[in-house]
C-alpha positions as CSV (number, residue, x, y, z in Angstrom):
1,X,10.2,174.2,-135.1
2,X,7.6,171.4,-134.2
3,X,9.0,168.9,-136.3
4,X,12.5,169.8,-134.3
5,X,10.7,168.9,-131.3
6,X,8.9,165.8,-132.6
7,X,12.3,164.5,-133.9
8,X,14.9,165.3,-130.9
9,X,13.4,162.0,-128.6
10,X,14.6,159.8,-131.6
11,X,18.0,161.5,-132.2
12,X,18.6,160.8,-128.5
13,X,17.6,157.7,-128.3
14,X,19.8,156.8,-131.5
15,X,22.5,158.3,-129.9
16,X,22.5,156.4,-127.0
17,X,25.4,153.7,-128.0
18,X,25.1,150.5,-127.9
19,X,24.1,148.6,-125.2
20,X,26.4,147.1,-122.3
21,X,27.4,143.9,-122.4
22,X,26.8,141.5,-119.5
23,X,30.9,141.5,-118.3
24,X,30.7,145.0,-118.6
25,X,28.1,145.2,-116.2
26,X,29.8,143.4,-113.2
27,X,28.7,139.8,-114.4
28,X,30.6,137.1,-115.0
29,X,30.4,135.9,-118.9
30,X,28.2,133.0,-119.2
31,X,30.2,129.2,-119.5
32,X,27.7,127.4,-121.6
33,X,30.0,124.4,-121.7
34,X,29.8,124.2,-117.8
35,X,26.0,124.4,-117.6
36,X,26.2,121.6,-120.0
37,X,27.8,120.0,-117.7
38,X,26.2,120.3,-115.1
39,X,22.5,119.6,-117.1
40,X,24.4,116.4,-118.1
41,X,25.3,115.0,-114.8
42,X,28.0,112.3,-113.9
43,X,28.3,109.3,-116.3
44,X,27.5,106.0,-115.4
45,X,30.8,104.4,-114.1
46,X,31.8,101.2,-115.8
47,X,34.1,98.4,-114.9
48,X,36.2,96.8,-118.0
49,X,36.5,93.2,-117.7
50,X,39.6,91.0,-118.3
51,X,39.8,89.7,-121.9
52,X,40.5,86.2,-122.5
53,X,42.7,84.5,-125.2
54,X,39.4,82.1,-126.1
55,X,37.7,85.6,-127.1
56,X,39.6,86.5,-129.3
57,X,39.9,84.0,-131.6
58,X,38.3,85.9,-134.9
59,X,40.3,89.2,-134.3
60,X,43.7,90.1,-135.3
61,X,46.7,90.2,-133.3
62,X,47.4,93.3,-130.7
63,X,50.8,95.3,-130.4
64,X,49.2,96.8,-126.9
65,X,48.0,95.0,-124.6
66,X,46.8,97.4,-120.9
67,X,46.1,96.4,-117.5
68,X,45.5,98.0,-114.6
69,X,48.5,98.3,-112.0
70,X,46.2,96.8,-109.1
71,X,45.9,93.3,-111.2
72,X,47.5,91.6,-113.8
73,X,45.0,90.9,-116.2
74,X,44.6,92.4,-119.6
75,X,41.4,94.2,-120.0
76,X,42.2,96.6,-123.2
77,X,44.1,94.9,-126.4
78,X,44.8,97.6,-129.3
79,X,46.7,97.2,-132.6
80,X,47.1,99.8,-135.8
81,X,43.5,99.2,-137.3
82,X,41.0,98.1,-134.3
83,X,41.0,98.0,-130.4
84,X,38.7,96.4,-128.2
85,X,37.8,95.8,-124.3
86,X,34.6,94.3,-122.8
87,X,32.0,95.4,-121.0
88,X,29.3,93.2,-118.9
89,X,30.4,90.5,-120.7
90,X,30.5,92.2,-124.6
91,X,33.8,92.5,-126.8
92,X,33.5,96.1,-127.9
93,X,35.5,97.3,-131.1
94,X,36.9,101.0,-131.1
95,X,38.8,102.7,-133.7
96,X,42.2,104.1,-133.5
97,X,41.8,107.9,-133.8
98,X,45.1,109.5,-136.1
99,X,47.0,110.9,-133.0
100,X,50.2,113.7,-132.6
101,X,51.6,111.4,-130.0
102,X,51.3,107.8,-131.1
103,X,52.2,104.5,-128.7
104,X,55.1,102.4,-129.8
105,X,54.8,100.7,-133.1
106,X,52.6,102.9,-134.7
107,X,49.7,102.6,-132.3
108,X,47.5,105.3,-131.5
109,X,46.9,106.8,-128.2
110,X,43.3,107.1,-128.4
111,X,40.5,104.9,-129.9
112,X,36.8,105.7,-130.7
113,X,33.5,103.3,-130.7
114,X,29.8,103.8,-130.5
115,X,29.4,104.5,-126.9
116,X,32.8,105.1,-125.6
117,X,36.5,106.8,-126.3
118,X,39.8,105.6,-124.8
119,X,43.3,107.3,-123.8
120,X,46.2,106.0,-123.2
121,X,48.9,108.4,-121.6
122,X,52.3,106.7,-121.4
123,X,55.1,107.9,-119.4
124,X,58.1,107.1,-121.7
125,X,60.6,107.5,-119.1
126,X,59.4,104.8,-117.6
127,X,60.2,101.8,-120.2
128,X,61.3,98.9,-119.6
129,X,61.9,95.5,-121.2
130,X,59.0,93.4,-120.7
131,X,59.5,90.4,-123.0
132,X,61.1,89.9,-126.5
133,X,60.6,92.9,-128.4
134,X,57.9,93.9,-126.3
135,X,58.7,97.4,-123.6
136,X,56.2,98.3,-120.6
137,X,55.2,101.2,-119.6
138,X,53.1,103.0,-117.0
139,X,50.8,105.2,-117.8
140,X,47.1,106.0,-117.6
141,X,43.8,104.7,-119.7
142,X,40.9,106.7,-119.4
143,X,37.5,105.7,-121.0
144,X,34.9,108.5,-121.5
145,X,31.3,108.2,-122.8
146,X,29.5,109.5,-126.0
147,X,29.1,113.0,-123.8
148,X,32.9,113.3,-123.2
149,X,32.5,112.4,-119.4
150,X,34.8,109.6,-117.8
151,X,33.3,106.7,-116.8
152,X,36.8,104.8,-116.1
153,X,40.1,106.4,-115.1
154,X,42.8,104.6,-113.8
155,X,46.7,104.1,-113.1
156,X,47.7,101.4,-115.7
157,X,50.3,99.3,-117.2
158,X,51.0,99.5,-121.0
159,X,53.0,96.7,-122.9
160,X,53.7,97.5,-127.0
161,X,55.3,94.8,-128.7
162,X,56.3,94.2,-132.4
163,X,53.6,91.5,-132.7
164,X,50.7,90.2,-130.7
């Protein structure tokens, strides 16, 4: 009978269940990608500069070549193997990513370097001849930095051709 009694606290107390989880107990479930977030603050805004033909004399030619709507000059070239756009006066290279949604003639929508991504979004209702095989588009580029924030983002006009 005294081992009974010795033994009954730690039947109960295996019988208890498991405990309740924090949404079952009113709260909200945790978003750790949020905190992250937040922890991370804003990325540093950055300001693409217009390319020039004279820069690019060591690169291969571009099938798309972006600018923003407010002004005319061409600030992101990209082709099937490399893209590139400058920054405080620095010609960066990105790499086309393999998109599901690809730009006219085979280019990709999105592009990857060392410090930053691009992302083109083009609105294919909206082509229009632009030059000999070359169509315009609007659309959107958005840059973001190695911590997935955007640091550019912007209304833009998209230009594919057959050859740069």
């Amino acid at each position: 009978m005294r081992s009974f009694v010795l033994l009954l606290p730690f039947c109960l107390v295996a019988c208890e269940g498991t405990p309740a989880s924090h949404a079952e107990k009113g709260g909200a479930p945790a978003d750790y990608d949020a905190m992250n977030e937040v922890a991370r603050g804003a990325g540093q805004p950055i300001e693409p500069q217009p390319i020039r033909l004279a820069e690019l004399q060591n690169v291969a030619p571009f099938n798309c070549l972006v600018s923003s709507d407010a002004v005319d000059e061409v600030f992101f070239l990209a082709s099937p193997d490399v893209s590139v756009m400058q920054i405080e006066g620095e010609l960066i290279e990105l790499s086309p990513v393999p998109s599901a949604q690809p730009l006219p003639y085979g280019i990709s929508d999105r592009f990857d370097g060392k410090a930053y991504r691009v992302e083109l979004v083009i609105d294919r209702e909206s082509k229009r001849p632009w030059q000999p095989e070359w169509s315009a588009f609007t659309g959107r580029m958005t840059v973001r930095d190695e911590h997935r924030r955007v640091v550019y983002d912007i209304p833009a006009q998209i230009r594919c051709g057959a050859d740069g």
